[in-house]
C-alpha positions in Angstrom: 10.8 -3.4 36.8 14.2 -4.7 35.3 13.2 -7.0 32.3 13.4 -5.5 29.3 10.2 -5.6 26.6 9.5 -5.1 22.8 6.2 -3.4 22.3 4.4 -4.9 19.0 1.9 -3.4 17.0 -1.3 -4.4 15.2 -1.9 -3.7 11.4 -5.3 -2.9 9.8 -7.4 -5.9 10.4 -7.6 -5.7 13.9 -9.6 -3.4 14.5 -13.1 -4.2 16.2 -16.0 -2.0 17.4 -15.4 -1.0 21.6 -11.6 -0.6 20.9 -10.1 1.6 23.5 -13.7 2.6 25.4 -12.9 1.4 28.3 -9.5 2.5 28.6 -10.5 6.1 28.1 -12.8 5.4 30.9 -10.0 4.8 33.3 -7.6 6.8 32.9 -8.3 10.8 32.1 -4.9 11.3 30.3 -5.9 8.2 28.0 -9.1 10.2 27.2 -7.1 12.9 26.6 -5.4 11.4 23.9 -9.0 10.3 22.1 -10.0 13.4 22.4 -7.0 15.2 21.2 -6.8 12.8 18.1 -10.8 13.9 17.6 -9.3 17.8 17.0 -6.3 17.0 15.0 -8.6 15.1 12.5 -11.0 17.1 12.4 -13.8 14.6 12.7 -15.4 12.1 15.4 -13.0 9.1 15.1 -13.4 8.0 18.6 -17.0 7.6 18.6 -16.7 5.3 15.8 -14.1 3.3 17.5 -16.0 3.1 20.5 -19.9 2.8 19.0 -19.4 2.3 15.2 -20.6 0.8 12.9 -18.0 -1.5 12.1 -18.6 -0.8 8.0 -17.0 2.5 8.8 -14.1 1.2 11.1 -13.3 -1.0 9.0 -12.6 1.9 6.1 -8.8 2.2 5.4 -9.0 5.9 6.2 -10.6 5.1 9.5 -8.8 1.9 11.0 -5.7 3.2 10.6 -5.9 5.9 12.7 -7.8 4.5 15.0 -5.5 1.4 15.7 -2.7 4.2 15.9 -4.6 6.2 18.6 -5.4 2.8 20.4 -2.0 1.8 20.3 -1.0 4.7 21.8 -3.5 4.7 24.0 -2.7 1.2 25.5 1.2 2.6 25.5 0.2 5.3 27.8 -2.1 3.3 30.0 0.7 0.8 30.1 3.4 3.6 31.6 0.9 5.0 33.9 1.0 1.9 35.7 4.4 1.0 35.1 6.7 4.0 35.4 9.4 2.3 35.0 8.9 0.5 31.9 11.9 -0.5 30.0 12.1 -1.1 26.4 14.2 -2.9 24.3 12.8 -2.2 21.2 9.3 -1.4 19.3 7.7 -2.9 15.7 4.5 -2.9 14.7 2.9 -4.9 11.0 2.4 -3.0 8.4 0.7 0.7 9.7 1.7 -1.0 12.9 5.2 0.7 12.3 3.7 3.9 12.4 2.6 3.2 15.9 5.5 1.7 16.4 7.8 4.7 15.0 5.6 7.3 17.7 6.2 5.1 20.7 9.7 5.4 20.0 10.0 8.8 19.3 10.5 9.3 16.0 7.7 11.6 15.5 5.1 13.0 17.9 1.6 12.1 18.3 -0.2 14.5 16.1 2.3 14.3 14.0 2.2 10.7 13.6 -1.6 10.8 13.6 -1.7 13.0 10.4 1.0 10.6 8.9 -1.3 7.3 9.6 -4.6 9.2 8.3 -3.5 10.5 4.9 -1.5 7.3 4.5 -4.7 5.8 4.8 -6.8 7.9 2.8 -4.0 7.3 0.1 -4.6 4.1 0.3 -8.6 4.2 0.1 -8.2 5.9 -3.2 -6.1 3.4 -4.4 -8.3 0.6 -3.9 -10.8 2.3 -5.2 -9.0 3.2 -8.4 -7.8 -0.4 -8.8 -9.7 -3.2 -7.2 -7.6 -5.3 -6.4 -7.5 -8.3 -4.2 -5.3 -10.4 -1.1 -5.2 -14.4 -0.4 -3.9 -16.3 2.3 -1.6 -19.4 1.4 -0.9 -21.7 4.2 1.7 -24.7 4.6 3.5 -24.0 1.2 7.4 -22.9 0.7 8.3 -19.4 0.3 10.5 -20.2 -3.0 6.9 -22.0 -3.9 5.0 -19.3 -3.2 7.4 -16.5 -4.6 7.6 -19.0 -8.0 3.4 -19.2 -8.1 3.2 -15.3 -7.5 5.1 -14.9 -10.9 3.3 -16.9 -13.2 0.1 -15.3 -12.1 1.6 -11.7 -12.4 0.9 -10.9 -8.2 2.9 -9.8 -5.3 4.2 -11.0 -2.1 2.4 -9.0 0.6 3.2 -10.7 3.9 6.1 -12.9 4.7 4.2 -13.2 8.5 4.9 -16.6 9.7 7.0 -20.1 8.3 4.1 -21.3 6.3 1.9 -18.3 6.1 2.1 -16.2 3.2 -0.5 -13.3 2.0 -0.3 -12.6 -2.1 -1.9 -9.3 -3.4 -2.7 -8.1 -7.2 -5.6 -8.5 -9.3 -8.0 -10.1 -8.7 -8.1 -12.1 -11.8 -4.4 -12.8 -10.6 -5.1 -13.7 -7.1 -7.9 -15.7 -8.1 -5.7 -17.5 -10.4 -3.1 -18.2 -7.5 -5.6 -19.3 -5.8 -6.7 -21.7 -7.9 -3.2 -23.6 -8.9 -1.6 -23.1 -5.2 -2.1 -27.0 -5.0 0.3 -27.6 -7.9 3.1 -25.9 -6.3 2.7 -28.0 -3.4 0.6 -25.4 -0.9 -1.8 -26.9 1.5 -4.4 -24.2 1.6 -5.1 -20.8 -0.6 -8.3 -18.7 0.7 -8.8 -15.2 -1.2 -9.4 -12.7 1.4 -12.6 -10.2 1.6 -10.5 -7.2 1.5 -10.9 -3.4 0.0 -8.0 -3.6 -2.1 -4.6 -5.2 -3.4 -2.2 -3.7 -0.1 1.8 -3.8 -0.3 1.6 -4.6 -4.1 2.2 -2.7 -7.0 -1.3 -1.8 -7.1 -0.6 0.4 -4.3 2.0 2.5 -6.1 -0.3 6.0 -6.5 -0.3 5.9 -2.5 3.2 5.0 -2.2 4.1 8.5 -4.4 1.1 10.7 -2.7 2.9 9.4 1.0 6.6 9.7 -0.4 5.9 13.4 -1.0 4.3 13.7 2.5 7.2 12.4 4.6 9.2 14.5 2.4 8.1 17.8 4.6 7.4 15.6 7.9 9.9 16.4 10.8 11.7 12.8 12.2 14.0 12.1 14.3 15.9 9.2 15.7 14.1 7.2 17.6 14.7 6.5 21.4 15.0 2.7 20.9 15.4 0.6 17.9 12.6 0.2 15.8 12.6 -2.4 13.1 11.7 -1.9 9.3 8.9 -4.5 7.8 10.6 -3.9 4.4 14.3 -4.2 5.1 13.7 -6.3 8.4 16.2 -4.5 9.7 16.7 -1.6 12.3 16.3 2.0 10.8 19.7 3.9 11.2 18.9 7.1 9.9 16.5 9.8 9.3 16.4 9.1 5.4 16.3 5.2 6.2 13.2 6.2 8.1 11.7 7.7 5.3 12.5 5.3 2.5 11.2 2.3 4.8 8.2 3.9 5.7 7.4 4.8 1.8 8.3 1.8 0.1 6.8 -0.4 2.6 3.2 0.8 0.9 4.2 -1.5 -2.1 6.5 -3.8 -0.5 6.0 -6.5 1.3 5.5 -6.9 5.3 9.1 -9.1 6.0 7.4 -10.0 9.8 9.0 -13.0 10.2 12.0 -12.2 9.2 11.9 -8.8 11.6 10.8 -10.9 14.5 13.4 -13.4 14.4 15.9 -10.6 14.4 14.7 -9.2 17.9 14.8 -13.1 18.8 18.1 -13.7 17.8 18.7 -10.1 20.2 18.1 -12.2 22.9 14.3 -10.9 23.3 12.2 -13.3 24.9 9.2 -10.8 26.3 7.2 -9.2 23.7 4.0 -6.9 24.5 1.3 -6.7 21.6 -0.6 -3.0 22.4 -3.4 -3.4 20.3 -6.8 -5.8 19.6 -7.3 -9.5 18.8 -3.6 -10.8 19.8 -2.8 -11.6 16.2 0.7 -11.0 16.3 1.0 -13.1 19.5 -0.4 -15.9 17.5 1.9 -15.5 14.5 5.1 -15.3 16.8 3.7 -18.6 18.1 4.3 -19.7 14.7 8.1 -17.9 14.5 9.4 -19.2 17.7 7.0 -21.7 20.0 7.4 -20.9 23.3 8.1 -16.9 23.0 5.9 -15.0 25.8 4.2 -12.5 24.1 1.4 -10.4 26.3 -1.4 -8.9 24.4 -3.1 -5.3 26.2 -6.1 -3.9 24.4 -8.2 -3.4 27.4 -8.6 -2.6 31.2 -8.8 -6.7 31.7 -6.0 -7.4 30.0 -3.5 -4.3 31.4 -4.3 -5.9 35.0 -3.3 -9.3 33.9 -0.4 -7.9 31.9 1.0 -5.9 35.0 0.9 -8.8 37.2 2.7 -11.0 34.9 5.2 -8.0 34.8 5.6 -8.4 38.3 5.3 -4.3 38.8 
């Protein structure tokens, strides 16, 4: 195989019950991996990946690590039928970096895997200490939106797509975005059924608890570039790491931004390792016309392979 690929992915929100099941099925190392991630944690993740109930995948301290490990997961499947993989670069939304920083080789699997669950269980606390709350806005300008989040005293969350932009704060803010997103011109504003207020300021206790963390977590340059959701930009050091990986637990998820910069690379074949194909659908939005190949299962590997040509 001699085209090159960026591997995307997914963030928390993607997750659904069956992920990964029948992947561990067909391939031993690939159940290896589930069952490895099972002893570092210290708990069952995989049957609640694979079985359920979705109240508990959907738990920040849960999903996390679970869409790391199926990311993973699919990564490995992927090489095992395509040894000769070649990679131009690797991103991923949001905890989606995380996966993306392991595939690269920043950090290790069990060390990554650690990272993602007390990043997540950080985060649980927070939401639970706060109660915050997300919305979608659709069809409205970003100066709009960035002028509507500071009358009502919320942040920017998600710069995903050119018209599609997530808020997150309180939820007497939010719903107050909500509610005048018309006047500034926005199409539609739906408040999302989320546990908390992510990338806002409201996540600023699990920001400091993760900070200290990565303080005393070994990383290392990764083997191909790997792009930054806050600075939208390739990492280029250790420290940069760090600092991008911290302060993207209040900042905000610059994906559009980061995935016209691997489009202006000259990327044109992108592969989303991980459930649901939402990124696919927001590079649709990005750049119409980018091929973008989405593997979360067995199905989808075969189809992805043959349209690899390997």
């Amino acid at each position: 195989m001699s085209k090159k690929v960026v591997l995307l992915f997914a963030g928390q929100g993607a997750q659904k019950v069956g992920m990964g099941q029948d992947l561990a099925g067909a391939s031993p190392k690939v159940k290896a991996m589930f069952d490895r991630a099972n002893e570092v944690l210290g708990f069952n993740l995989t049957d609640t990946m694979f079985n359920g109930p979705i109240d508990e995948l959907t738990r920040t301290s849960r999903c996390q690590p679970a869409l790391y490990v199926h990311g993973l997961a699919v990564l490995e499947a992927l090489k095992e039928r395509v040894p000769s993989l070649d990679i131009a670069a690797c991103a991923g939304l949001s905890l989606g970096e995380f996966t993306a920083h392991a595939a690269a080789g920043t950090f290790d699997f069990e060390t990554g895997l650690k990272l993602v669950f007390q990043r997540g269980s950080f985060m649980e606390e927070a939401c639970e200490e706060t109660k915050g709350s997300m919305a979608a806005l659709i069809g409205g300008e970003e100066s709009a939106v960035r002028d509507l989040a500071a009358e009502c005293n919320v942040d920017v969350a998600n710069l995903n797509a050119p018209g599609q932009i997530v808020l997150s704060g309180s939820v007497e803010g939010i719903k107050q975005a909500v509610a005048k997103a018309k006047e500034k011109g926005i199409r539609k504003a739906v408040e999302l059924t989320v546990a908390g207020a992510y990338h806002s300021r409201l996540m600023r206790s699990a920001q400091d608890k993760l900070a200290a963390v990565l303080k005393t977590t070994p990383v290392q340059m990764p083997n191909v570039p790997v792009v930054s959701n806050y600075e939208a930009d390739v990492v280029t050091s250790d420290i940069v790491i760090k600092s991008t990986l911290e302060r993207q637990v209040t900042g905000s998820v610059r994906w559009s931004e980061s995935m016209q910069l691997l489009l202006k690379d000259g990327n044109d074949l992108f592969l989303e390792l991980g459930p649901g194909g939402v990124l696919a659908g927001l590079m649709g939005r990005i750049q119409k016309g980018t091929k973008v190949l989405t593997i979360e299962d067995v199905a989808s590997l075969d189809a992805a392979v043959a349209e690899l040509g390997a």
